[in-house]
N, C-alpha and C positions, 0 to 999 in steps of 0.2 A: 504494500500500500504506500502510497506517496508521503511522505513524512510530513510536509505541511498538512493532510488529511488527518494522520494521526496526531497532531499534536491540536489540530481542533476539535478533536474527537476527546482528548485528554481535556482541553478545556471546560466543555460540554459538562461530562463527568463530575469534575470537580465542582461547576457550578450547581449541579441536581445536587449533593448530596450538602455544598451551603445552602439551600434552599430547603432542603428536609433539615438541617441541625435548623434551620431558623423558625419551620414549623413545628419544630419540638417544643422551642424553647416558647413560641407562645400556646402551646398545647400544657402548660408546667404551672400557666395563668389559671388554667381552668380545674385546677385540683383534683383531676380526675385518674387514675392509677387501672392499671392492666392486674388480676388475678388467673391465673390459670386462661387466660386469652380472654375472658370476660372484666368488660369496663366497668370501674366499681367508680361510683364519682361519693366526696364527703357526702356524709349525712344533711348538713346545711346547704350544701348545695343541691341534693336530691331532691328536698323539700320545694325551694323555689324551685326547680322544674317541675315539682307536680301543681305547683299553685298557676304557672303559667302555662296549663295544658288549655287549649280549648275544649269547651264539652261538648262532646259527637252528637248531638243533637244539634245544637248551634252550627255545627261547622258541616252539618247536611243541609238543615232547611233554609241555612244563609247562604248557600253556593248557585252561584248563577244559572240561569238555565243550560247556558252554554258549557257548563262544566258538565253537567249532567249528557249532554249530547255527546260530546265526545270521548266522553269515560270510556265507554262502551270500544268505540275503536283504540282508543292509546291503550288500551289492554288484551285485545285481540293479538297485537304482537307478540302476545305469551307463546301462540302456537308455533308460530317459524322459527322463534329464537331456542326454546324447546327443543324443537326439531334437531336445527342448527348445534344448539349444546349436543347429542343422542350421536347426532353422524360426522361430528368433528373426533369425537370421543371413540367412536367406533374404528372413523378413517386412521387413526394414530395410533390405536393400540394393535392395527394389523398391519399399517405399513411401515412406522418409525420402528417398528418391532424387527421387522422383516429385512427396510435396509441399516440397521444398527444406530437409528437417532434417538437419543433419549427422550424417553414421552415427556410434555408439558403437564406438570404438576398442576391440575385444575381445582383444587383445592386454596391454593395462593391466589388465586383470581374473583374468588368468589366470596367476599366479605359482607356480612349480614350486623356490623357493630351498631346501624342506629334503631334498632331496637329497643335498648336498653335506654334511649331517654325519656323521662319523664314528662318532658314537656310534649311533647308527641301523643295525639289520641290515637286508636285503633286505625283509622282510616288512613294517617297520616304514615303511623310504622307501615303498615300493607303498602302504600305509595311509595316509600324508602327502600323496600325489602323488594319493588319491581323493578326499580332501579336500579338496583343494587346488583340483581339476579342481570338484568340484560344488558348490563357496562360492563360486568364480568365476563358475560360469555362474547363478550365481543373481543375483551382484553385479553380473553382466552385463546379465543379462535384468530386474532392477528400473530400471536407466539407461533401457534399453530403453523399458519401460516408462513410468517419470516423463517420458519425451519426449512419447510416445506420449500421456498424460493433459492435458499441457501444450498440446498443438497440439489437441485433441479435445474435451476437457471438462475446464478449470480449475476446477471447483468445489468448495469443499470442501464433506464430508461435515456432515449433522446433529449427527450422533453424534461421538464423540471415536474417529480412528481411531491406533489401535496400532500402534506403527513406521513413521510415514509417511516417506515417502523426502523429500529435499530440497526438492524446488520444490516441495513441497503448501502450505509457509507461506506463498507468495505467490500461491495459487489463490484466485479472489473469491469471499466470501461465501454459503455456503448463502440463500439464499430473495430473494438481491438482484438480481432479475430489471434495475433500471431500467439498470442501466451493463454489465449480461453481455457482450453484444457488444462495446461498444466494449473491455471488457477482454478479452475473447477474441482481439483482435485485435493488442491489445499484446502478450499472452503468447504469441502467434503469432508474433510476429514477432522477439520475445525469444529463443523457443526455437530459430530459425534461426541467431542469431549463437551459440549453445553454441559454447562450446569446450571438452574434456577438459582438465583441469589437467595441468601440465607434472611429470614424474617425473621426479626425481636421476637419476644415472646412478650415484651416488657418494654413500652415507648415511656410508660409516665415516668 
């Protein structure tokens, strides 16, 4: 890879994880501590989150019509994404298997923490926990994927592509036929040694 690429790639890096120490440190504001992977927040704080929950009664009959219309479809998407989680899951545990890529840990992608706030009614945790469910399986299935481009076709695009996931900065060159292979084969064999990054057990 071209060194000026790597050392903006090293930039990058260092920037994401000042960025997570800087959300830590106002995450330390809000008193709230990790047990066994469940969010315990202080007693005094729990309290004012249950005093500012709206009550599910108010927060049905006071929703506009138009929320009421379109509930119905922003939740219809449970079925393709569903789907979508079932045969991404299936695709990978028979081919990443087959050509020796280590499967994507979908368990890391799939967090369910705002349940546990107090200030949240029923309708609102349900709305968090669909959201939750279907950024995941997207989060999941792009991993997925970026393996999947990696082991197949590392090449980047002509054009300038919009939100590329990770490993696309290190795919060879659009139209540089003379090294494809042999670089096909390092990034093959790259994408074998993947490893999922390691998750806290314990951010507070």
């Amino acid at each position: 890879m071209n060194p000026s690429i790597e050392m903006i790639q090293e930039k990058i890096r260092g920037l994401e994880l000042e960025l997570e120490a800087e959300f830590a440190k106002r995450r330390t504001g809000l008193r709230y501590g990790l047990e066994r992977g469940r969010v315990r927040f202080e007693e005094e704080v729990a309290r004012r989150h249950r005093e500012l929950r709206t009550h599910l009664a108010r927060y049905v009959f006071t929703a506009r019509p138009l929320v009421w219309l379109t509930a119905p479809v922003i939740y219809s998407l449970i079925v393709p994404f569903a789907l979508v989680d079932l045969w991404v899951s299936i695709y990978q545990a028979i081919c990443f298997r087959a050509y020796g890529i280590p499967q994507v840990q979908r368990h890391r992608y799939l967090v369910f923490d705002r349940s546990g706030l107090a200030y949240l009614n029923m309708i609102e945790k349900l709305n968090c926990a669909y959201c939750s469910y279907v950024n995941g399986v997207i989060a999941y299935t792009r991993e997925v994927g970026s393996r999947t481009e990696q082991f197949w076709c590392p090449i980047k695009q002509a054009r300038r592509v919009i939100g590329a996931h990770a490993r696309y900065a290190g795919f060879e060159e659009f139209g540089n036929g003379e090294h494809y292979h042999d670089r096909l084969k390092a990034l093959q064999a790259e994408v074998r040694t993947t490893q999922d990054p390691a998750v806290p057990l314990d951010d507070g």
